[in-house]
C-alpha distance (Angstrom), angle and dihedral (degrees) to the residues before:
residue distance angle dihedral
X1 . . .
X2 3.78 . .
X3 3.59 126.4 .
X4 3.84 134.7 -102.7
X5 3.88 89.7 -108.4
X6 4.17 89.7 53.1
X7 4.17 96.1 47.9
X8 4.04 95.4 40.7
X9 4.30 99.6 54.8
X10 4.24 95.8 170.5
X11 3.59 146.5 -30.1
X12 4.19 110.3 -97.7
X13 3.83 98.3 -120.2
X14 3.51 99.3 -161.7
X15 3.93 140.3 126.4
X16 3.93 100.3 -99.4
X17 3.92 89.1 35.1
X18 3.96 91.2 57.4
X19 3.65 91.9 39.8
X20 3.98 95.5 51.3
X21 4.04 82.9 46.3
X22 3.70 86.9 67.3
X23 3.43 111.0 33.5
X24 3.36 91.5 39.6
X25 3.25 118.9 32.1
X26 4.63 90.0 -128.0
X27 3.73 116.4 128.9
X28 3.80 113.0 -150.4
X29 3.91 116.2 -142.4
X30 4.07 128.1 174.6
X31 3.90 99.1 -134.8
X32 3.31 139.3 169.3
X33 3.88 123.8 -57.6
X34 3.99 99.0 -138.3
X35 4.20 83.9 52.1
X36 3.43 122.2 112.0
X37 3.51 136.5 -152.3
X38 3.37 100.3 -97.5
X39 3.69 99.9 43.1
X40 3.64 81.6 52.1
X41 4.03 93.8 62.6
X42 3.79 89.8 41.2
X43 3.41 87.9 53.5
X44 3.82 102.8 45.8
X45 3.57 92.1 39.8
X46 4.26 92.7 57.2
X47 3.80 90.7 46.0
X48 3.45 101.9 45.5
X49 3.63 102.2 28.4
X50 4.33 97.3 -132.9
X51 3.97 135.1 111.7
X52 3.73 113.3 -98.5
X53 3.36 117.1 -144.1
X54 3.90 105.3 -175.6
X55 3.49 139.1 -6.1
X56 3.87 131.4 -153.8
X57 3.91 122.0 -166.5
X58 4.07 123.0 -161.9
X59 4.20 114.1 -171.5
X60 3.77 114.8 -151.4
X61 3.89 127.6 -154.0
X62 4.15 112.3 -130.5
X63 3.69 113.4 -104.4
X64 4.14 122.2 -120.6
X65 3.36 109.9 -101.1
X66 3.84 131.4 -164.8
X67 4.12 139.1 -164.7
X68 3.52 104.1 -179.6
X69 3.69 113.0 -54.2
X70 3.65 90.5 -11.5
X71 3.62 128.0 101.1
X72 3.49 139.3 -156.6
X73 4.34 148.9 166.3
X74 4.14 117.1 -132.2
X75 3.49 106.2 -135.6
X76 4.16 120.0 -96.0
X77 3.29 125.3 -98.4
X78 3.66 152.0 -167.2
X79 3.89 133.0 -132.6
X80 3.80 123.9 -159.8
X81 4.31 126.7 -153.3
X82 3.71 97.0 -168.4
X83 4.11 107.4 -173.6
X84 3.91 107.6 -153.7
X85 3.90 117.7 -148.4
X86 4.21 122.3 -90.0
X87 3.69 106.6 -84.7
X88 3.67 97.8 25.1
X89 3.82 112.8 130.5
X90 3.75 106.4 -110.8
X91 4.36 109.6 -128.8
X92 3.77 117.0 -124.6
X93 3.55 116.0 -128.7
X94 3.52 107.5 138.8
X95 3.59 99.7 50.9
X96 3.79 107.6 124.3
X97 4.08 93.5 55.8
């Protein structure tokens, strides 16, 4: 079995992901692809210490990408919206933006 640290990668720091975390209440993590939902709540709720109520997953196919004449994929990945229960204590990780 892998550990919390190996399913949850990063928080997605973006505009709509910080905007969702307060209005509401969804976290939004890049995790692993192989991860499934529940491993995802087990793993969210261990690290973070909360009650997850839902969680949402979203895969994504690797661009093409070139240098010069040569050609390449970036790998696929998967992005998480994990909605914590009401009254949970929402954790601050994008504080200093």
């Amino acid at each position: 079995m892998k550990s919390a640290y190996q399913i949850i990668r990063r928080p997605v720091i973006t505009e709509k992901g910080l905007g969702v975390k307060e209005t509401e209440a969804t976290l939004v993590f890049e995790v692993a692809v192989k991860a499934s939902k529940t491993e995802i709540k087990q793993a969210v709720q261990s690290i973070f210490k909360v009650k997850v109520d839902s969680v949402r997953t979203a895969t994504f196919v690797g661009k093409e990408r070139r240098r010069g004449k040569f050609t390449g994929y970036r790998p696929d990945w998967k992005k998480a919206y994990v909605r914590l229960k009401t009254g949970q204590k929402m954790p601050e990780y994008a504080e200093n933006i």
